[in-house]
NULUM-181496 format. One record per residue (C-alpha): residue number from 1; residue in three letters; x, y, z. Coordinates in nm, 2 decimals, always signed. Layout:
! residues N
kolro, firo, east, north, up
NUM, ala, X, Y, Z
...
***
This chain:
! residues 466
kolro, firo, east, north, up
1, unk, -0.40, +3.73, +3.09
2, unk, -0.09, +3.52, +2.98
3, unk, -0.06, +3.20, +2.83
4, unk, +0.10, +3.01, +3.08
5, unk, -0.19, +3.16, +3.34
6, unk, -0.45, +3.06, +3.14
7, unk, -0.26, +2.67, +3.11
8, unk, -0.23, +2.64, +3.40
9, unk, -0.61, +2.79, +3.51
10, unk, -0.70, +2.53, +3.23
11, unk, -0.50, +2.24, +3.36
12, unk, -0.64, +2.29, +3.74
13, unk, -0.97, +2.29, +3.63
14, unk, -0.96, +1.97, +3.47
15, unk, -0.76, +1.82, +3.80
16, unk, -1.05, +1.94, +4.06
17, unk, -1.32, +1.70, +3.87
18, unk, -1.10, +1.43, +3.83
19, unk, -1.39, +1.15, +3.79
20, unk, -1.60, +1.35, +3.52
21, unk, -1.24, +1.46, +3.36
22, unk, -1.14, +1.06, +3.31
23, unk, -1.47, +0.98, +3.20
24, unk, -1.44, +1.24, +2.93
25, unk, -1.11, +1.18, +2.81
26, unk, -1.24, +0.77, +2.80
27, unk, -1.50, +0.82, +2.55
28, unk, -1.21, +1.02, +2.37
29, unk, -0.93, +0.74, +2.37
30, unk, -1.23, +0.48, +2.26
31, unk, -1.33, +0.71, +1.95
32, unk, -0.99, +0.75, +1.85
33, unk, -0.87, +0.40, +1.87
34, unk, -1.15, +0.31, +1.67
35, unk, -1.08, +0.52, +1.39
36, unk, -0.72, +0.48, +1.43
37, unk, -0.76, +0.10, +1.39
38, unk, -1.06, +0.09, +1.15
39, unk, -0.81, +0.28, +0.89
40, unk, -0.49, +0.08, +0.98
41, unk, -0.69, -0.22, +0.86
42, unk, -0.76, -0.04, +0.56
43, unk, -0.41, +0.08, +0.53
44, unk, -0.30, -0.27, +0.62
45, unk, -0.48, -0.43, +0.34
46, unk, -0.35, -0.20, +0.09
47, unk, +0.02, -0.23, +0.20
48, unk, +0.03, -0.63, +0.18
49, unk, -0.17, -0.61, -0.19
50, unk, +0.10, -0.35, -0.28
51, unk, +0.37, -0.57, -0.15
52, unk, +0.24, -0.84, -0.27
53, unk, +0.19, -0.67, -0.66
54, unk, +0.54, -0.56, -0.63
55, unk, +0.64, -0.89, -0.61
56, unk, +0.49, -1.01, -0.90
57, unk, +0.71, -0.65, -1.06
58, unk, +0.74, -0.28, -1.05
59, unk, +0.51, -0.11, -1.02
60, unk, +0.65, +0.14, -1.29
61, unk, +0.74, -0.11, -1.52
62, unk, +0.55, -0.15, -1.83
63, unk, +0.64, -0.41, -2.08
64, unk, +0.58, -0.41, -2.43
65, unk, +0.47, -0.72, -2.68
66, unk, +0.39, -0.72, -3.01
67, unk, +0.05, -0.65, -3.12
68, unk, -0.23, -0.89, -3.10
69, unk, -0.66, -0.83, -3.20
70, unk, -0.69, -1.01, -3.54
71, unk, -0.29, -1.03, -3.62
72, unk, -0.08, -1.33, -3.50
73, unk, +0.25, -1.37, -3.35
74, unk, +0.59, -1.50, -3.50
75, unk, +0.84, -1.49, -3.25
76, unk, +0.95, -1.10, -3.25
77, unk, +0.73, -1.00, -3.55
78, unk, +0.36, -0.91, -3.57
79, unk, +0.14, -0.91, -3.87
80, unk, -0.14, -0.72, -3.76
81, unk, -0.44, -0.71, -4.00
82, unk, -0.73, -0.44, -4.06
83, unk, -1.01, -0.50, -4.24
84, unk, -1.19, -0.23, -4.51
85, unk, -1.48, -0.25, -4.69
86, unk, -1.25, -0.27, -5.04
87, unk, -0.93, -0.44, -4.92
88, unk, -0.68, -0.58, -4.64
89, unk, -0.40, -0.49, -4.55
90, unk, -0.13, -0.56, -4.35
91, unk, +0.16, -0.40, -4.16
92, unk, +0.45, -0.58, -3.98
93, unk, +0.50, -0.47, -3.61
94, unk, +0.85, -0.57, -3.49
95, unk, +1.02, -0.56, -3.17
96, unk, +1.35, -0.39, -3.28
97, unk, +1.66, -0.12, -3.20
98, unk, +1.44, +0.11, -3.40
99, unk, +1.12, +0.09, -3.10
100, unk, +1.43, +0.05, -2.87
101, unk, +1.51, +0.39, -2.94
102, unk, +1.19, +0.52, -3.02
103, unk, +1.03, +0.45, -2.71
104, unk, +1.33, +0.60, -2.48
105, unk, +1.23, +0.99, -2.66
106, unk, +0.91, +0.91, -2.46
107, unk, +0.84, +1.15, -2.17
108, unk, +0.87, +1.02, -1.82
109, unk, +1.09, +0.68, -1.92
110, unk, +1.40, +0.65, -1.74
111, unk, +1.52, +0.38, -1.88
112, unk, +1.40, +0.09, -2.18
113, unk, +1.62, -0.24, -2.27
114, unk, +1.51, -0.55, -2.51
115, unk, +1.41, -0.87, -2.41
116, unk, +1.58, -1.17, -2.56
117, unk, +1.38, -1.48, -2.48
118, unk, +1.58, -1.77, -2.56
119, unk, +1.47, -2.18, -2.48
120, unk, +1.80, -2.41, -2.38
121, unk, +1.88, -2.70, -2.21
122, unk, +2.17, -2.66, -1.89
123, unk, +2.37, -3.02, -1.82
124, unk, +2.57, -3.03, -1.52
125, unk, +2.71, -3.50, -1.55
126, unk, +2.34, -3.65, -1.56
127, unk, +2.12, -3.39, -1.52
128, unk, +1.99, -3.16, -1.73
129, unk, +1.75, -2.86, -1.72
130, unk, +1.51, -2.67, -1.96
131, unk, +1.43, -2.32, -1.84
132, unk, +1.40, -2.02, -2.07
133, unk, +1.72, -1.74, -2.07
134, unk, +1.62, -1.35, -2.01
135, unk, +1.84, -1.10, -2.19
136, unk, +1.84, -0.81, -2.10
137, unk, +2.11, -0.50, -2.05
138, unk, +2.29, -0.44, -1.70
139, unk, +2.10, -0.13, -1.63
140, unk, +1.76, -0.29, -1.62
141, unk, +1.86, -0.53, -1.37
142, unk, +1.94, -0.27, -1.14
143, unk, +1.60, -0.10, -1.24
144, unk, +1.43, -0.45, -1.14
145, unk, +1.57, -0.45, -0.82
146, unk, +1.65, -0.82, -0.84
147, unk, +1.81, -0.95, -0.47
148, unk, +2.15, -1.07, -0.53
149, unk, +2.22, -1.37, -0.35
150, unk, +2.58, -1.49, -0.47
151, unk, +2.81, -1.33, -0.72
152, unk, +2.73, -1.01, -0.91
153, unk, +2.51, -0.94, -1.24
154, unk, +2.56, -0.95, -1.58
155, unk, +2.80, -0.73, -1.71
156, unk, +2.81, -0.46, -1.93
157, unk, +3.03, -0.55, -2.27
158, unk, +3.14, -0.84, -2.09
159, unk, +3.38, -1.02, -2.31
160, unk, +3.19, -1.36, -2.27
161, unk, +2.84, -1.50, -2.21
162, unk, +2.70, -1.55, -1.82
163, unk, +2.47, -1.65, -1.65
164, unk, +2.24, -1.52, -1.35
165, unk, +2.01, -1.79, -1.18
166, unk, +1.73, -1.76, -1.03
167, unk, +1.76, -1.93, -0.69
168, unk, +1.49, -2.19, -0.75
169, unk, +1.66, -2.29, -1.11
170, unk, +1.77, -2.66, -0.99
171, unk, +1.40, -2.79, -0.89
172, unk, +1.31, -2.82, -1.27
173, unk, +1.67, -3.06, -1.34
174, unk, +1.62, -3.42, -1.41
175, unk, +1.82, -3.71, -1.43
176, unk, +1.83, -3.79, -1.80
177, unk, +1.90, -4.12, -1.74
178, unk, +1.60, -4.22, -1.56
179, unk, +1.37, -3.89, -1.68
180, unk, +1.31, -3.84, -1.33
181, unk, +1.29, -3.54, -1.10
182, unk, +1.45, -3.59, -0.78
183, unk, +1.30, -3.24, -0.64
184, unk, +0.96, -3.34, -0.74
185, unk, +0.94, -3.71, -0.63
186, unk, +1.18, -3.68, -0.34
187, unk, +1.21, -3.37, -0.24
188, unk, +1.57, -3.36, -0.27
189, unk, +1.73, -3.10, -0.49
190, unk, +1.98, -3.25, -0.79
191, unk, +2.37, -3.24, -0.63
192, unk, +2.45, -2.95, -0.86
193, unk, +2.62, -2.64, -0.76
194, unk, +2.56, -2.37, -1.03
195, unk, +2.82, -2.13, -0.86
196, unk, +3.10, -2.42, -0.93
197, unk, +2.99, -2.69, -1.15
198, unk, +3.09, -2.69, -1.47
199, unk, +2.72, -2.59, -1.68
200, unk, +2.71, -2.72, -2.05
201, unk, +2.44, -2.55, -2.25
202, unk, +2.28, -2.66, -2.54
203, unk, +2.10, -2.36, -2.80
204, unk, +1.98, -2.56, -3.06
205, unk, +1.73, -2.75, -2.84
206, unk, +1.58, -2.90, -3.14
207, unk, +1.88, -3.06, -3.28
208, unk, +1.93, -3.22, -2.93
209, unk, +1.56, -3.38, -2.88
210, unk, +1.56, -3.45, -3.27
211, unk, +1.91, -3.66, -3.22
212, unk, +1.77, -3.80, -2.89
213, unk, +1.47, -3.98, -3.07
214, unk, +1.68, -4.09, -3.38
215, unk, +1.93, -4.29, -3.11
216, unk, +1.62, -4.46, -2.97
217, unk, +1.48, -4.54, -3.28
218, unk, +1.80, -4.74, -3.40
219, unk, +1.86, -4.88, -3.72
220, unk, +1.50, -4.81, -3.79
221, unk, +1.58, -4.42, -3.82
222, unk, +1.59, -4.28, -4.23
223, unk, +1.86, -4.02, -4.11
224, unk, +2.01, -3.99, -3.80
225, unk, +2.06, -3.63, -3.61
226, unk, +2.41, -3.58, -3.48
227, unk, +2.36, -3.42, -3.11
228, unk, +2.41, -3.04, -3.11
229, unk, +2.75, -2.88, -2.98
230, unk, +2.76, -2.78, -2.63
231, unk, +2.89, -2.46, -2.51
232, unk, +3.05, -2.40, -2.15
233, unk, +2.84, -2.10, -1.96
234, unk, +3.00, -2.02, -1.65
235, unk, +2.78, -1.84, -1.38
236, unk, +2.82, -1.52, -1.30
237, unk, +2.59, -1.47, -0.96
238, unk, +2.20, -1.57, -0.84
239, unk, +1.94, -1.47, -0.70
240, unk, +1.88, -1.41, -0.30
241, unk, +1.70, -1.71, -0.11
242, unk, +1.69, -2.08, -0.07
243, unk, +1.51, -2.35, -0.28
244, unk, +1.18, -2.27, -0.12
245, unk, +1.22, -1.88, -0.13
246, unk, +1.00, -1.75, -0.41
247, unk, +0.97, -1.46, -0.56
248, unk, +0.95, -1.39, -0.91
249, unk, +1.25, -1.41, -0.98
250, unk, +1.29, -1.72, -0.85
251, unk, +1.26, -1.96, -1.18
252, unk, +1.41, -1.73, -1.42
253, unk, +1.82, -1.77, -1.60
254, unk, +1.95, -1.36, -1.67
255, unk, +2.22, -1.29, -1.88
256, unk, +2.33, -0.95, -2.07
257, unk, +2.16, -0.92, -2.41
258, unk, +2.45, -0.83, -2.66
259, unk, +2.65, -1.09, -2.51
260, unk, +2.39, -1.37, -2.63
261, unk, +2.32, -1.19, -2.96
262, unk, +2.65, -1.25, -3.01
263, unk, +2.71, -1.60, -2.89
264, unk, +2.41, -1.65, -3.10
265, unk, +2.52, -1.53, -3.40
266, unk, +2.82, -1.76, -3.37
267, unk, +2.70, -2.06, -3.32
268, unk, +2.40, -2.06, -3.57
269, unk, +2.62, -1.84, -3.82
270, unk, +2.43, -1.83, -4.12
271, unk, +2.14, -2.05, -4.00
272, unk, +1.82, -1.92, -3.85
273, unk, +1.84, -1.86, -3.47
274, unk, +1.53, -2.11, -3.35
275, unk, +1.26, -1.86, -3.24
276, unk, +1.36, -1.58, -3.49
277, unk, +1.18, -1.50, -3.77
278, unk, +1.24, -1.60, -4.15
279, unk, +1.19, -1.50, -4.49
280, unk, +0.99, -1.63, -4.73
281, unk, +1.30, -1.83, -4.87
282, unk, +1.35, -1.95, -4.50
283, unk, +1.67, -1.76, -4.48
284, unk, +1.71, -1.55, -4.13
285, unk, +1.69, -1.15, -4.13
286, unk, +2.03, -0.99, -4.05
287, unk, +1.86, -0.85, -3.76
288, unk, +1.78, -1.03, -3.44
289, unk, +1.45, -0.92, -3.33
290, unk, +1.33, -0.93, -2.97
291, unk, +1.08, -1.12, -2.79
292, unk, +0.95, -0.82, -2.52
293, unk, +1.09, -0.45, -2.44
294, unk, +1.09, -0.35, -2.06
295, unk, +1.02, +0.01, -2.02
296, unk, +1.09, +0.19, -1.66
297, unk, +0.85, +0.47, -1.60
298, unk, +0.92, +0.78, -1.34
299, unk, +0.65, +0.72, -1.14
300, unk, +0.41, +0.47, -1.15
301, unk, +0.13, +0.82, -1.15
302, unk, +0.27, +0.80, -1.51
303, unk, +0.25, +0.46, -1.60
304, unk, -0.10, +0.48, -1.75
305, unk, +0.01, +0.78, -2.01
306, unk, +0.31, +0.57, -2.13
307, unk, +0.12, +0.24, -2.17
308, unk, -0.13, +0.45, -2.38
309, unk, +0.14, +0.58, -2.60
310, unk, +0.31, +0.26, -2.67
311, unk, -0.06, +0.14, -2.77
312, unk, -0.10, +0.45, -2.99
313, unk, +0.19, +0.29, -3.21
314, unk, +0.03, -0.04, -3.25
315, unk, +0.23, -0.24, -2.98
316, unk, +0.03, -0.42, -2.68
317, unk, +0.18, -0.23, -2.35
318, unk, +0.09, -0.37, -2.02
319, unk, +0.17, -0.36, -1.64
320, unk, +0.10, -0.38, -1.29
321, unk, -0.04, -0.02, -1.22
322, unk, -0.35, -0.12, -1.41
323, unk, -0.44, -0.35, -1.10
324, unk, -0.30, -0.09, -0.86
325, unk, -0.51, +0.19, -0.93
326, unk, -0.82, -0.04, -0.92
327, unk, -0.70, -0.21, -0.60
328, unk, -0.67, +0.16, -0.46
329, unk, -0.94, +0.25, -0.54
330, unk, -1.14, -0.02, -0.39
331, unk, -0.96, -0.02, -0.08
332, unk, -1.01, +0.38, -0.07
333, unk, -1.40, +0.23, -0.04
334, unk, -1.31, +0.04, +0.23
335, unk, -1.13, +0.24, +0.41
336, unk, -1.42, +0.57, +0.41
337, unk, -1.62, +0.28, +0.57
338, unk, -1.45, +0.16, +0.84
339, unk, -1.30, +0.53, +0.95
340, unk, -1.71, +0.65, +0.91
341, unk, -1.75, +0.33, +1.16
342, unk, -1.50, +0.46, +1.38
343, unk, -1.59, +0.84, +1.39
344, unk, -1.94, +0.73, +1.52
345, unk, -1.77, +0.63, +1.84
346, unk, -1.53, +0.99, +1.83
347, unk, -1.90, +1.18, +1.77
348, unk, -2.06, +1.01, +2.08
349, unk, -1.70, +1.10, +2.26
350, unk, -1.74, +1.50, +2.13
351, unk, -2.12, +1.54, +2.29
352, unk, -1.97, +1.39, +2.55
353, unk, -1.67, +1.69, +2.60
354, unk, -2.00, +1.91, +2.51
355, unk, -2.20, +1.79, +2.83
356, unk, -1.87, +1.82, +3.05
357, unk, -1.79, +2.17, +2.98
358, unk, -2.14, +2.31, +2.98
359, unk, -2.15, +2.12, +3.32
360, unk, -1.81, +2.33, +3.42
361, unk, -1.98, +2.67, +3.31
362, unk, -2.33, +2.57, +3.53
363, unk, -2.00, +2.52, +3.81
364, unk, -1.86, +2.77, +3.78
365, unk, -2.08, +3.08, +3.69
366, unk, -1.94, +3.32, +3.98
367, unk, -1.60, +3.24, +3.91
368, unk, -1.69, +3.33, +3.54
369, unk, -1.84, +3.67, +3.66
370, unk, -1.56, +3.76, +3.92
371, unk, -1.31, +3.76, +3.61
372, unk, -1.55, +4.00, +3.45
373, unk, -1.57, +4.22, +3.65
374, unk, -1.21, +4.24, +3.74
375, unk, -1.19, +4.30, +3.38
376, unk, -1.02, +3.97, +3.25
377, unk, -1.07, +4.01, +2.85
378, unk, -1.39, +3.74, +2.71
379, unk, -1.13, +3.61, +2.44
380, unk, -0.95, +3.51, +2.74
381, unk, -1.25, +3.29, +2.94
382, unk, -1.32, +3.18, +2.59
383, unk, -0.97, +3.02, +2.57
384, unk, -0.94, +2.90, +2.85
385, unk, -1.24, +2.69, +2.84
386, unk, -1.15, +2.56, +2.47
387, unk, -0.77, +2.47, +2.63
388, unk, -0.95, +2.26, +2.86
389, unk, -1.16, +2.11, +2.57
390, unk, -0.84, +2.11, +2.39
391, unk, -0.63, +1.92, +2.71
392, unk, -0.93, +1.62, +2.73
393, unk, -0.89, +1.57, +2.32
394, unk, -0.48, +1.55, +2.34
395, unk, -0.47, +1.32, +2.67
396, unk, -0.75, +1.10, +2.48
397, unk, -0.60, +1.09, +2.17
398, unk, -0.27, +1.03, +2.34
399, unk, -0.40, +0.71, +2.52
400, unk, -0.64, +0.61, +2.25
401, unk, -0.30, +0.60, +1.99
402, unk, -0.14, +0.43, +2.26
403, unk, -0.41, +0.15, +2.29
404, unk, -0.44, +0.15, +1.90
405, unk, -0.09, +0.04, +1.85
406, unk, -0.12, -0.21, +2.12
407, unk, -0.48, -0.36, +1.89
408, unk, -0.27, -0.35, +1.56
409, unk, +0.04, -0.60, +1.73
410, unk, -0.19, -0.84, +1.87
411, unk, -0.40, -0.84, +1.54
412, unk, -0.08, -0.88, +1.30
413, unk, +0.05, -1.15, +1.57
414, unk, -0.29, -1.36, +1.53
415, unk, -0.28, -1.33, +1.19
416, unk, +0.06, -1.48, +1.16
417, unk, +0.00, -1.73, +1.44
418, unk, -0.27, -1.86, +1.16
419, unk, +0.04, -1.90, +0.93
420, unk, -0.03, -1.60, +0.71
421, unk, +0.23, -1.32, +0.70
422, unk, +0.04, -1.04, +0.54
423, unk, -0.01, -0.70, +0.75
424, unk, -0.34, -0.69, +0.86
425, unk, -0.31, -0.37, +1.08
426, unk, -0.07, -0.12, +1.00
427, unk, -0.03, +0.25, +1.17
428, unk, +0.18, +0.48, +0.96
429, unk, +0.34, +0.80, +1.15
430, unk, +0.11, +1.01, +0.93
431, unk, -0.22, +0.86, +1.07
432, unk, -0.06, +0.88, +1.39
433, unk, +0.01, +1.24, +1.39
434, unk, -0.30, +1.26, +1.22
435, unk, -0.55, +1.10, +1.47
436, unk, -0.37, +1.29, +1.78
437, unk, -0.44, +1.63, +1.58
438, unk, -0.79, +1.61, +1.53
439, unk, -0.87, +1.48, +1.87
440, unk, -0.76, +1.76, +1.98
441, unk, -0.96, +1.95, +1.73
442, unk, -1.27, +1.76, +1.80
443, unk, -1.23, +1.82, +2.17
444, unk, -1.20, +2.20, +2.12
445, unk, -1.48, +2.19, +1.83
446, unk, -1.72, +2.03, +2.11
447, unk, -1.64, +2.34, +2.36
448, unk, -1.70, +2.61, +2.12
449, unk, -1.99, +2.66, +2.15
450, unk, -1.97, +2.60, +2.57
451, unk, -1.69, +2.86, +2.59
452, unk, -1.88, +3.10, +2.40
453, unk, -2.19, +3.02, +2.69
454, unk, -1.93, +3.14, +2.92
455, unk, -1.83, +3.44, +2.73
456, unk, -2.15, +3.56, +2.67
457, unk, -2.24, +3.50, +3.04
458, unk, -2.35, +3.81, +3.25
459, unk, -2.14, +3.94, +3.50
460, unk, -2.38, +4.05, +3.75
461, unk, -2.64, +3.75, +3.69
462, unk, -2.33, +3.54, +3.73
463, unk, -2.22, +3.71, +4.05
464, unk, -2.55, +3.70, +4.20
465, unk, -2.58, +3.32, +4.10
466, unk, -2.57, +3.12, +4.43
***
């Protein structure tokens, strides 16, 4: 017997019992849209922690600091200490072009670039801003995936210092007149454009807060501190959003790393460079060492053996895969749980597809035996009864994916009605696919063993069978 005969034999047996057919195939569409949206919530709660982790960084970055335990930190150097029964001693870990290039021989890095950390003070007329200045080299921005807003990131050799603000920069300016912050108490951002005001910075932050008091103080000041020079910094882009957009790179100031070494080592010359280590003379080391390295893994699968390594050499490593693998795996919990919820209701749907197809063999026992004896091959009444197993498990699972995605939109809308915008439900192709192929299996597991009833069957009882 063909295909196509025993489809369409198939197909018109499940049309003639239309009531017990739509029964069946409604215990089918209720087992898969329970498991389809059991898992989607599972799936929805680990997209929205993921999204919400990636926020906070990448997930394949891992960023390196200097050691801590028992040593202490001085501003890009370590002293870490180890005790012995006889003696200390101590080794200096520093953050330096030496790691720099060290940690890029690692396998599975794609990319590593220092972190300058540098405190200032922005003036744009009468109001000023402290913030903290990132640098870093151009190709890490594009491994951070910073939005661009306005402008472009800082360049590579670029001949003079820029830089790139973080959209939500201007909340933290005062009015240094009054000390006050118009953002804070008023809710009114400062009238400064940092795309086309002119931005005076100030390095030498203690100088300026050191010349500030001595003016108050007046003629009862010992020595009086001149106020520090001030250096025009144009802007060279920002980042994507408005003033209440955050994201983490909202509060952050960007600019490219060997520019602001060397606008650094110009303006303090021969001084020390105020976060930057010192001799024991007080003199500063040729060398400008660096607060942080970023390191860009692969894939975050091998974040974990290149945060080891880096902890191997004595450095403290850290990053965000730590909290994504255990988020994972808990929601890998949660999800077994609420799909082993839903295949209680696809299990009640399968004896159900049983009952109907041993019901279809009680119905039709001479029709069985006539194609025996006519000499129709028992693969062939085997197959067709597990097609028509097979048809009640794909129109169920077609329906019960169609009244799962209609669950997951009106869930996700009542969510955010309540004001939160996470994805509580969410149905990836895969799981679609997914659910539509085992219904189909389950539907032609439950006739097996009614199919093989019929093949077994015997022709002449069945002939005889009124």
């Amino acid at each position: 017997m063909k295909f196509l005969d025993l489809l369409r034999l198939s197909s018109s047996s499940l049309w003639k019992r239309k009531v017990r057919t739509l029964l069946t195939v409604l215990g089918v569409t209720i087992g898969v849209a329970s498991i389809v949206v059991m898992v989607s919530l599972g799936l929805g709660l680990n997209k929205s922690s993921m999204e919400e982790m990636e926020s906070y960084g990448s997930l394949t970055a891992v960023t390196v600091n200097m050691a801590g335990g028992n040593g202490f930190y001085s501003s890009g150097m370590a002293i870490a200490e180890s005790t012995s029964s006889s003696e200390k001693e101590k080794e200096e870990k520093r953050l330096d072009d030496e790691l720099v290039e060290t940690l890029k021989s690692l396998p599975h890095v794609n990319l590593v670039s220092p972190v300058l950390n540098v405190d200032v003070i922005a003036k744009s007329g009468i109001y000023e801003g402290n913030f903290r200045v990132q640098g870093m080299t151009a190709e890490a921005f594009e491994a951070m995936k910073i939005p661009l807003g306005e402008g472009n990131f800082p360049q590579k050799d670029a001949e003079k210092l820029e830089f790139f603000y973080g959209n939500m920069v201007l909340q933290s300016f005062s009015n240094s007149r009054t000390g006050s912050y118009p953002y804070y108490e008023k809710g009114e951002l400062p009238p400064v454009d940092l795309m086309k005001d002119p931005i005076f910075v100030i390095f030498d932050t203690n100088a300026y807060y050191n010349s500030k008091y001595s003016s108050t103080q007046g003629s009862s000041a010992s020595v009086k501190t001149p106020p520090p020079k001030k250096y025009l910094i144009s802007t060279c882009g920002m980042v994507e959003g408005g003033p209440e957009d955050w994201s983490r790179y909202s509060y952050e100031v960007y600019c490219d790393i060997d520019a602001l070494k060397t606008e650094l080592k110009r303006i303090f010359k021969n001084k020390a460079i105020p976060g930057q280590p010192t001799t024991k003379s007080g003199k500063p080391y040729k060398e400008i060492y660096y607060s942080q390295i970023y390191v860009d893994v692969d894939d975050m699968e091998n974040v974990s053996e290149v945060q080891s390594a880096i902890n191997a050499m004595g450095y403290q490593a850290s990053s965000n895969a730590e909290w994504v693998q255990a988020m994972q795996t808990q929601y890998g919990y949660v999800q077994l749980v609420l799909g082993g919820i839903g295949a209680v209701s696809l299990l009640v749907a399968a004896i159900g597809i049983t009952n109907t197809m041993m019901m279809s063999i009680y119905e039709r026992t001479k029709e069985i035996g006539i194609m025996k004896v006519l000499g129709c091959d028992l693969r062939n009444i085997q197959m067709m009864f597990l097609m028509e197993a097979g048809f009640i498990g794909l129109i169920g699972g077609l329906v019960g994916l169609v009244f799962s995605f209609g669950v997951s939109i009106v869930i996700n809308k009542i969510v955010a009605s309540m004001g939160n915008m996470m994805t509580l439900s969410y149905i990836p192709p895969w799981l679609a696919l997914l659910s539509l192929v085992f219904a189909i299996l389950v539907g032609m597991v439950a006739g097996f063993f009614p199919s093989l009833r019929a093949m077994r069957l015997s022709p002449l009882a069945a002939i005889r069978n009124e």
